[in-house]
PDB file of N, CA, C and O in Angstrom:
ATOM      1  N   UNK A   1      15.793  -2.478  15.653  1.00  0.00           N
ATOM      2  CA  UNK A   1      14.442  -2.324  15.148  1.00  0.00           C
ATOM      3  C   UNK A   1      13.480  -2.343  16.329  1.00  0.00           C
ATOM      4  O   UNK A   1      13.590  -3.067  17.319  1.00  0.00           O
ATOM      5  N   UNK A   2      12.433  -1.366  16.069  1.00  0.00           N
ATOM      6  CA  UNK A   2      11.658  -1.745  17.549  1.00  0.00           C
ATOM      7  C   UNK A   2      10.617  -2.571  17.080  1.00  0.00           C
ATOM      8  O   UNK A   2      10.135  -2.905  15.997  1.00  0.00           O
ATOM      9  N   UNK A   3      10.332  -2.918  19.049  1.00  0.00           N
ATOM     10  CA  UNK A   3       9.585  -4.259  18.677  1.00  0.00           C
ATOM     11  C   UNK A   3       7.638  -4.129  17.944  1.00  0.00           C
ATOM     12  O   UNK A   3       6.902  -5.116  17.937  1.00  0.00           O
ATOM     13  N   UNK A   4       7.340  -3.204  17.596  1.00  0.00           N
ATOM     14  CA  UNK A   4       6.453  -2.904  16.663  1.00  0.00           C
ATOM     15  C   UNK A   4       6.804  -3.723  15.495  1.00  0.00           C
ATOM     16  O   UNK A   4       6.274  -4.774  15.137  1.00  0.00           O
ATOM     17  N   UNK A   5       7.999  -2.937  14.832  1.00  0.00           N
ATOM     18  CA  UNK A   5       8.309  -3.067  13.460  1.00  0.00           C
ATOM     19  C   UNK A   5       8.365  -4.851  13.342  1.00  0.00           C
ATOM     20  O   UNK A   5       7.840  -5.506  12.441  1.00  0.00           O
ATOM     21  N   UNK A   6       9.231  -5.455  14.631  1.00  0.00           N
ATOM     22  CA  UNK A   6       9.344  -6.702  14.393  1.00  0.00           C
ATOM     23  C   UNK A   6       8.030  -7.737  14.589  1.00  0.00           C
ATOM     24  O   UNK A   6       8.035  -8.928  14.274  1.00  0.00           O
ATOM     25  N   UNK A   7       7.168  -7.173  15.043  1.00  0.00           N
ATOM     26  CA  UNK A   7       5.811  -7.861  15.213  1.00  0.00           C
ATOM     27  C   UNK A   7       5.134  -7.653  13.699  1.00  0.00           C
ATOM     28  O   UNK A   7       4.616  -8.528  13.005  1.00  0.00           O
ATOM     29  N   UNK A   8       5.228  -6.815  13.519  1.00  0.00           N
ATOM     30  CA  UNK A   8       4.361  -6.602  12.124  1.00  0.00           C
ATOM     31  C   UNK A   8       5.149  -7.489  10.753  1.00  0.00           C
ATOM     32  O   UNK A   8       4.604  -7.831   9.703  1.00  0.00           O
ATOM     33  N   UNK A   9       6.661  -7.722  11.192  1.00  0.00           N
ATOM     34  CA  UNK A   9       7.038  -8.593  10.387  1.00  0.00           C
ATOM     35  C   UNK A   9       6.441 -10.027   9.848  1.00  0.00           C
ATOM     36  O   UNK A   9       6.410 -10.651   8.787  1.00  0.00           O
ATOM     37  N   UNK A  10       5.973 -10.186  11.241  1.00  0.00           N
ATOM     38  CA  UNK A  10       6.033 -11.712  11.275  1.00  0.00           C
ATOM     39  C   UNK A  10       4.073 -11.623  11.071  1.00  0.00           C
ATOM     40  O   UNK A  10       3.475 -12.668  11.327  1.00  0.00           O
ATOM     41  N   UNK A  11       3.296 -10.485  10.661  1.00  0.00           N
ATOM     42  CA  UNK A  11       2.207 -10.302  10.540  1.00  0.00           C
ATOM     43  C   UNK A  11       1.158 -11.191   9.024  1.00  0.00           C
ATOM     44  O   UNK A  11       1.459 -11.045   7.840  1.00  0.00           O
ATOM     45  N   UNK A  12       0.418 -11.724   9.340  1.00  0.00           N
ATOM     46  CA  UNK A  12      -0.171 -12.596   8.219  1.00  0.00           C
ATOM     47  C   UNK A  12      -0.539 -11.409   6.916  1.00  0.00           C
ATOM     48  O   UNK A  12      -1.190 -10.390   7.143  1.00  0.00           O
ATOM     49  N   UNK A  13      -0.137 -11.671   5.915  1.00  0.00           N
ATOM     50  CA  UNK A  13      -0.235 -10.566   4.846  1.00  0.00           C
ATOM     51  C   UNK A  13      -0.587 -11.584   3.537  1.00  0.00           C
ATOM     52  O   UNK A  13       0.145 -12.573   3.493  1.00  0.00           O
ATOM     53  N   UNK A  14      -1.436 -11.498   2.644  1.00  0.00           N
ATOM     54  CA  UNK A  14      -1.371 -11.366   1.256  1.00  0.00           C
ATOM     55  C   UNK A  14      -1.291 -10.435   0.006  1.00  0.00           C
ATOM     56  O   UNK A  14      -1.583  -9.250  -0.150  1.00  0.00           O
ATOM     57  N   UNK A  15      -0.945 -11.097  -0.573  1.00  0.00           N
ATOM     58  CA  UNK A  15      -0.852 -10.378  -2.000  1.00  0.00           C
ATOM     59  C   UNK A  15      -2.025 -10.149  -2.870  1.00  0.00           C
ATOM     60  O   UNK A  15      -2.585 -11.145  -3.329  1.00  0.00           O
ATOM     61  N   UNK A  16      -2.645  -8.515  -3.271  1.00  0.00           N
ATOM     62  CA  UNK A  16      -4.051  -8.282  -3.363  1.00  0.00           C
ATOM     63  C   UNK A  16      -3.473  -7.417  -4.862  1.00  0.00           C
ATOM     64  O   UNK A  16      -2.526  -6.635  -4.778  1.00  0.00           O
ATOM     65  N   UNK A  17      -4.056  -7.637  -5.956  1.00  0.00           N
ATOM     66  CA  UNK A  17      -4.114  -6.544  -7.077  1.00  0.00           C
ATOM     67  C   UNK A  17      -4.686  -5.203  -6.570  1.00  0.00           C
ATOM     68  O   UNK A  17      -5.410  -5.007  -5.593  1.00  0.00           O
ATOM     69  N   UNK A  18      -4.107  -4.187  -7.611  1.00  0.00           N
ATOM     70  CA  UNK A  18      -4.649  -2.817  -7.266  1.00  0.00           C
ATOM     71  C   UNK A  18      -6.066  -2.287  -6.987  1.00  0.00           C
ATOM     72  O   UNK A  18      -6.308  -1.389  -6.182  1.00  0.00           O
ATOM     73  N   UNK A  19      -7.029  -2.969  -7.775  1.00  0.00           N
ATOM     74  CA  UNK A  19      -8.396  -3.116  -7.432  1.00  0.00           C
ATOM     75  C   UNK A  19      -8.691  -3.346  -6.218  1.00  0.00           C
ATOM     76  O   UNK A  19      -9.365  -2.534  -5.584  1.00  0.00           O
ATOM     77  N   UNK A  20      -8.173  -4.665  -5.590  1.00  0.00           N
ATOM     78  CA  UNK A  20      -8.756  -5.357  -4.622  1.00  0.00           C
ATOM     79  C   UNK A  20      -8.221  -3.972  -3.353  1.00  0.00           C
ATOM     80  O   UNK A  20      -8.938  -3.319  -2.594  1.00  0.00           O
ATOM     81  N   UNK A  21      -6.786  -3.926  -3.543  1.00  0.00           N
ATOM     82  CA  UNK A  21      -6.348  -3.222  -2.687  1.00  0.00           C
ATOM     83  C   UNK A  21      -7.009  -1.386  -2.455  1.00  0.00           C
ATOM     84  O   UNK A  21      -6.762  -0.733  -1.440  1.00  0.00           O
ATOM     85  N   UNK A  22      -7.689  -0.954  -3.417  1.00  0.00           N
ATOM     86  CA  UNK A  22      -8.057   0.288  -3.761  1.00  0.00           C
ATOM     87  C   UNK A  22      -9.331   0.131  -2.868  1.00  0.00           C
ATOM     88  O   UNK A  22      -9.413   0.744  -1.804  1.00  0.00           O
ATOM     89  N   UNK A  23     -10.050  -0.470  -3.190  1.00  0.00           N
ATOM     90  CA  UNK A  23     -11.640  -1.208  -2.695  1.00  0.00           C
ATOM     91  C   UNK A  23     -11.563  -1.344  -0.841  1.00  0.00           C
ATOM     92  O   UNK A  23     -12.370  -0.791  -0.095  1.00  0.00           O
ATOM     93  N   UNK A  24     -10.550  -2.097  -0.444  1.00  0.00           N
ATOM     94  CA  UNK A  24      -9.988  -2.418   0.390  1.00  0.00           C
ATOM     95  C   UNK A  24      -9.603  -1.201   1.762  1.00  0.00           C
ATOM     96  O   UNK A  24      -9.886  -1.324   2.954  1.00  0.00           O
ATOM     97  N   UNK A  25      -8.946  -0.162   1.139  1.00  0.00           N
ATOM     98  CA  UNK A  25      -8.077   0.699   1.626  1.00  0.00           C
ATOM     99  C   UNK A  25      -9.750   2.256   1.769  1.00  0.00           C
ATOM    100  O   UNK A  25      -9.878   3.047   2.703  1.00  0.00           O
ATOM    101  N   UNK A  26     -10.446   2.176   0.828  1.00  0.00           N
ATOM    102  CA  UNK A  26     -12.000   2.855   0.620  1.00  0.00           C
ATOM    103  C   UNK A  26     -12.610   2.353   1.743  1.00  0.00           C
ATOM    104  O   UNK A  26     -12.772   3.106   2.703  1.00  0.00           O
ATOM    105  N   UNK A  27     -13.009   1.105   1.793  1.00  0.00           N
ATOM    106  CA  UNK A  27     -13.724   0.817   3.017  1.00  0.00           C
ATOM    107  C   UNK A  27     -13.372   1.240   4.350  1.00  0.00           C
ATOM    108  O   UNK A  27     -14.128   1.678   5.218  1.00  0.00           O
ATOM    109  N   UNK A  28     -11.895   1.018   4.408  1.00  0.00           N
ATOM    110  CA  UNK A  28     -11.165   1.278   6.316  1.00  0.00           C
ATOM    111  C   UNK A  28     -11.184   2.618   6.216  1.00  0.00           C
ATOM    112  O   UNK A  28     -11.719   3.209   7.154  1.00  0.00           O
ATOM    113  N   UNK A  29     -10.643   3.408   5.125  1.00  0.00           N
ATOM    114  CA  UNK A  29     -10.455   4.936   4.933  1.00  0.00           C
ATOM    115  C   UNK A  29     -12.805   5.789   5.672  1.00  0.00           C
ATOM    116  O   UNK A  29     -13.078   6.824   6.279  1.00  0.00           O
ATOM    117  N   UNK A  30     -13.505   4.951   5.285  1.00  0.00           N
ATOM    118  CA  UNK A  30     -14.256   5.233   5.582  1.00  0.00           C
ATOM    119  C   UNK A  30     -14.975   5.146   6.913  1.00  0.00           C
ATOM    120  O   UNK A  30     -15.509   6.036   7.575  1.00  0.00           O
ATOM    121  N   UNK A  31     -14.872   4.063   7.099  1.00  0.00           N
ATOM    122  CA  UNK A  31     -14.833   3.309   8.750  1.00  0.00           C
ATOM    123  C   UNK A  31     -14.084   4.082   9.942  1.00  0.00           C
ATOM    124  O   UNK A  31     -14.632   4.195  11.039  1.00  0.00           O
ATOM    125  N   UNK A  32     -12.502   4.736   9.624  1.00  0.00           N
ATOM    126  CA  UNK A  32     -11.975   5.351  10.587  1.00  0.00           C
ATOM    127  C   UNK A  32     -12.650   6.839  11.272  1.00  0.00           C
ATOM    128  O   UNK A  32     -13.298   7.833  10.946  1.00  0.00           O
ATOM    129  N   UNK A  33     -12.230   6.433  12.015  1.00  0.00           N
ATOM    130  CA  UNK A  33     -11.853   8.231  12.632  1.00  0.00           C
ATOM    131  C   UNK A  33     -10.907   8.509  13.359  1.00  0.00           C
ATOM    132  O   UNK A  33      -9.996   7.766  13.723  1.00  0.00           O
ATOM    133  N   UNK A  34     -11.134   9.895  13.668  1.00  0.00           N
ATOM    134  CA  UNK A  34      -9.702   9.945  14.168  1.00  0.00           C
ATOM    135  C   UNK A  34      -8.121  10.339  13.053  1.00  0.00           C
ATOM    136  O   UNK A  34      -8.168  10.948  11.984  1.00  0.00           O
ATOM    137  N   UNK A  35      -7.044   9.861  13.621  1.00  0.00           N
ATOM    138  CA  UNK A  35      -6.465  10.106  12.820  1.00  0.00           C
ATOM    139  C   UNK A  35      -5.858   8.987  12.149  1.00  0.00           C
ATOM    140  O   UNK A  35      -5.776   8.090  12.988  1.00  0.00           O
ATOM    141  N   UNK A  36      -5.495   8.685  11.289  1.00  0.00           N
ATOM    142  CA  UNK A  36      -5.978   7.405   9.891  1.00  0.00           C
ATOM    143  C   UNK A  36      -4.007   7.382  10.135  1.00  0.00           C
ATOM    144  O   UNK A  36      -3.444   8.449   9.890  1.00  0.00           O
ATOM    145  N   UNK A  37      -3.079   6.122  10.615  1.00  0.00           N
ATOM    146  CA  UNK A  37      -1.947   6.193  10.126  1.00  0.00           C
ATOM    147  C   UNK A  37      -1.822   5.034   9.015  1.00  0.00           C
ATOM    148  O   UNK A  37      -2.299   3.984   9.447  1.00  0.00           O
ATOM    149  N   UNK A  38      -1.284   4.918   7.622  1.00  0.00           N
ATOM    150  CA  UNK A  38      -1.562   4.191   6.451  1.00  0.00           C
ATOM    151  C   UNK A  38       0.605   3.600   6.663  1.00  0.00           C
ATOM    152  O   UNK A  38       1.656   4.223   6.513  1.00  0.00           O
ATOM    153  N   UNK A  39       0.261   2.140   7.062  1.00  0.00           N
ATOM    154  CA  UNK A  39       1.857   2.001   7.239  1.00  0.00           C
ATOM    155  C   UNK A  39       1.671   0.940   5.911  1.00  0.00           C
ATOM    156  O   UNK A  39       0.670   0.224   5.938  1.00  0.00           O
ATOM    157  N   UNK A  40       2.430   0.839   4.968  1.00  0.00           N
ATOM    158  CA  UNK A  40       2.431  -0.060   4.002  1.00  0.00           C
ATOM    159  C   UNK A  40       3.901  -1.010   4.472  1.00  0.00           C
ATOM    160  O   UNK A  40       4.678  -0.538   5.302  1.00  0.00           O
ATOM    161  N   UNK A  41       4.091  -2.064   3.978  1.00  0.00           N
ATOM    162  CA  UNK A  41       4.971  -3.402   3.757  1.00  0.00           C
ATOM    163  C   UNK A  41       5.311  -3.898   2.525  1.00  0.00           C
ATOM    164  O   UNK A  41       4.456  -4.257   1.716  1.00  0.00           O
ATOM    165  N   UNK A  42       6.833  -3.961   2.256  1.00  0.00           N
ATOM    166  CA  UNK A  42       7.014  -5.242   1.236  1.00  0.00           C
ATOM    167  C   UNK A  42       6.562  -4.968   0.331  1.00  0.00           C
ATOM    168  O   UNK A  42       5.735  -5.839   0.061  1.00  0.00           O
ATOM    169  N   UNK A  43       6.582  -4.072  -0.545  1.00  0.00           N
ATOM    170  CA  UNK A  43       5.388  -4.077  -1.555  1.00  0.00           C
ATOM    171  C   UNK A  43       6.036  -3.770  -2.797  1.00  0.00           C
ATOM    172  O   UNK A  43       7.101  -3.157  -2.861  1.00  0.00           O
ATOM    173  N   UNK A  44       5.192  -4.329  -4.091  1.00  0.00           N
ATOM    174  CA  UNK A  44       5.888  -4.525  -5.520  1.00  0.00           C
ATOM    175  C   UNK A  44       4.538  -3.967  -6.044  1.00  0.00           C
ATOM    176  O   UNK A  44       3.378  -4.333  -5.852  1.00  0.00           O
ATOM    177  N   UNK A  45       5.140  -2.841  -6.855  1.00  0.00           N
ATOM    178  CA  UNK A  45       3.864  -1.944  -7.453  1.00  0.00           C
ATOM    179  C   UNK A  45       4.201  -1.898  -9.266  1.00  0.00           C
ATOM    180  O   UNK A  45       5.241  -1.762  -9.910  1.00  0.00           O
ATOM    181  N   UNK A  46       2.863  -2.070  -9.621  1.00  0.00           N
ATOM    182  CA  UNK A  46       2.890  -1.782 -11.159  1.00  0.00           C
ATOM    183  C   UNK A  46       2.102  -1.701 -11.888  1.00  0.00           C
ATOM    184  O   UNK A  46       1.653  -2.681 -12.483  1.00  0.00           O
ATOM    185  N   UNK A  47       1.696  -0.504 -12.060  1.00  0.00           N
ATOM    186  CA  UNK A  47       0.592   0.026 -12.822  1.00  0.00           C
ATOM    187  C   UNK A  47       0.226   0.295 -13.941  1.00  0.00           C
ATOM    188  O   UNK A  47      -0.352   1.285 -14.388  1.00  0.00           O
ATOM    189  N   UNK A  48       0.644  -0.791 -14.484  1.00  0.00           N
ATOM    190  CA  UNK A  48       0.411  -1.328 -15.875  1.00  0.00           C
ATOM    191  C   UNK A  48       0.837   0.330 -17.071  1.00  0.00           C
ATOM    192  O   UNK A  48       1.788   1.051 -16.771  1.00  0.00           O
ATOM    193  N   UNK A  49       0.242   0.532 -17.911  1.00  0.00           N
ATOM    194  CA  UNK A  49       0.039   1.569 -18.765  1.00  0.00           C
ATOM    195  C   UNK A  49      -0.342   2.813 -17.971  1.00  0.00           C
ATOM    196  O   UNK A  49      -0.728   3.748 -18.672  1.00  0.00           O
ATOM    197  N   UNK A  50      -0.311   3.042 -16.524  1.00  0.00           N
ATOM    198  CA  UNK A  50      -0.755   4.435 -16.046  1.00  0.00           C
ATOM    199  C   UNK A  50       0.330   5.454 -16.502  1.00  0.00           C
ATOM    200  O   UNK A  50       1.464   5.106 -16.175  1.00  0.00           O
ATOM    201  N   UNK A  51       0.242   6.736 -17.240  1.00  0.00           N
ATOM    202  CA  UNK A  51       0.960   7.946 -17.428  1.00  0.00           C
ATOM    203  C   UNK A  51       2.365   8.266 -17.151  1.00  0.00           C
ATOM    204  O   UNK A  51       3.461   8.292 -17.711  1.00  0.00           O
ATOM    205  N   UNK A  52       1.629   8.571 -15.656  1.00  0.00           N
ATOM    206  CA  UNK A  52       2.323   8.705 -14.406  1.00  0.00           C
ATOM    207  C   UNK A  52       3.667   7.821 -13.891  1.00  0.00           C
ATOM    208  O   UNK A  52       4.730   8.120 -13.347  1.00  0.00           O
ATOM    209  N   UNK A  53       2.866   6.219 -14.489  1.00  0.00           N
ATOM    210  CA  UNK A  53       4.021   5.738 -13.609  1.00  0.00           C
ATOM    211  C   UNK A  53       4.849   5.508 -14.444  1.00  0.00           C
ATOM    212  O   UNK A  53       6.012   5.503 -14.040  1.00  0.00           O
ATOM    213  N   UNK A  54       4.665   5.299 -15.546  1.00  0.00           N
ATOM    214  CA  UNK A  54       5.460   5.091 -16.836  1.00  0.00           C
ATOM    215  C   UNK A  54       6.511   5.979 -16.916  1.00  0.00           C
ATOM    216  O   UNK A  54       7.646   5.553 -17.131  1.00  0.00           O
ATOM    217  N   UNK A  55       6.173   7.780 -16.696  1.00  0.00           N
ATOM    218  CA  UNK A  55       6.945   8.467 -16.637  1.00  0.00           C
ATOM    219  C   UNK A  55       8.337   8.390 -15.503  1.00  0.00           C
ATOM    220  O   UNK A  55       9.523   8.677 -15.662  1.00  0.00           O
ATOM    221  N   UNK A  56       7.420   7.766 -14.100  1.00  0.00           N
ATOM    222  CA  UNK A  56       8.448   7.423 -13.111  1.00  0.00           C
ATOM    223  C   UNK A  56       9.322   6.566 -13.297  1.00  0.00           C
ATOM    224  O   UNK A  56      10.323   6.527 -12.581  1.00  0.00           O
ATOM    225  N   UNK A  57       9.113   5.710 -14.298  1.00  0.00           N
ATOM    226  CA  UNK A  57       9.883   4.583 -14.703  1.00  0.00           C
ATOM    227  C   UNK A  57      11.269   5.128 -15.275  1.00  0.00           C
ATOM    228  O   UNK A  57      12.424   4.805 -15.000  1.00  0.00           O
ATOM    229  N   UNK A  58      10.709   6.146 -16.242  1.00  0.00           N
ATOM    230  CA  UNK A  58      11.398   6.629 -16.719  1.00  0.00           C
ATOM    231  C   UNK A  58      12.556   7.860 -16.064  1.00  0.00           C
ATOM    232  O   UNK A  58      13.329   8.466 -16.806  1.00  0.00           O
ATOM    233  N   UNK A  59      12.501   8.052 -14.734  1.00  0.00           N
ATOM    234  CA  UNK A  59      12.769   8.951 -14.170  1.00  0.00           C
ATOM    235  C   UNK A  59      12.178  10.248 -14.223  1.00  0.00           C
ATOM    236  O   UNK A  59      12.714  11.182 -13.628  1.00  0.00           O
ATOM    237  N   UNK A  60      11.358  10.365 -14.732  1.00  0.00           N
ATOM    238  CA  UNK A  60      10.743  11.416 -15.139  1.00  0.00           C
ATOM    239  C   UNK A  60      10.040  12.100 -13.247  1.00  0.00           C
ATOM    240  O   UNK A  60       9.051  11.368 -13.221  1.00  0.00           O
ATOM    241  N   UNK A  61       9.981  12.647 -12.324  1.00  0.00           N
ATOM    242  CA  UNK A  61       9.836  12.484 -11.033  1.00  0.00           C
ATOM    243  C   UNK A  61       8.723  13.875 -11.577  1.00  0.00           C
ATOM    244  O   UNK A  61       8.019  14.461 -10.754  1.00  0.00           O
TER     245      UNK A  61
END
């Protein structure tokens, strides 16, 4: 693993609902320039009653 990946391991992280995280991800998305790289972690997603994901659940791709 390179030593990026292993630094970011050991990186202080919480756990944010989709709101918080949507709100969150709007602000930096706005703030940047340049070119924006979006690395996500660890993450447990579930979007309640959305369409979409319901269908993915379902395999539906």
């Amino acid at each position: 693993m390179s030593d990026v990946l292993s630094r970011l391991r050991s990186a202080p992280a919480k756990a944010v609902d989709s709101a918080e995280y949507g709100a969150d991800f709007a602000r930096e998305f706005e703030a940047a320039s340049g070119v924006l790289w979006k690395l996500e972690r660890a993450q447990h997603f579930d979007e309640g009653g959305l369409p979409s994901y319901l269908a993915m659940l379902e395999g539906d791709w």
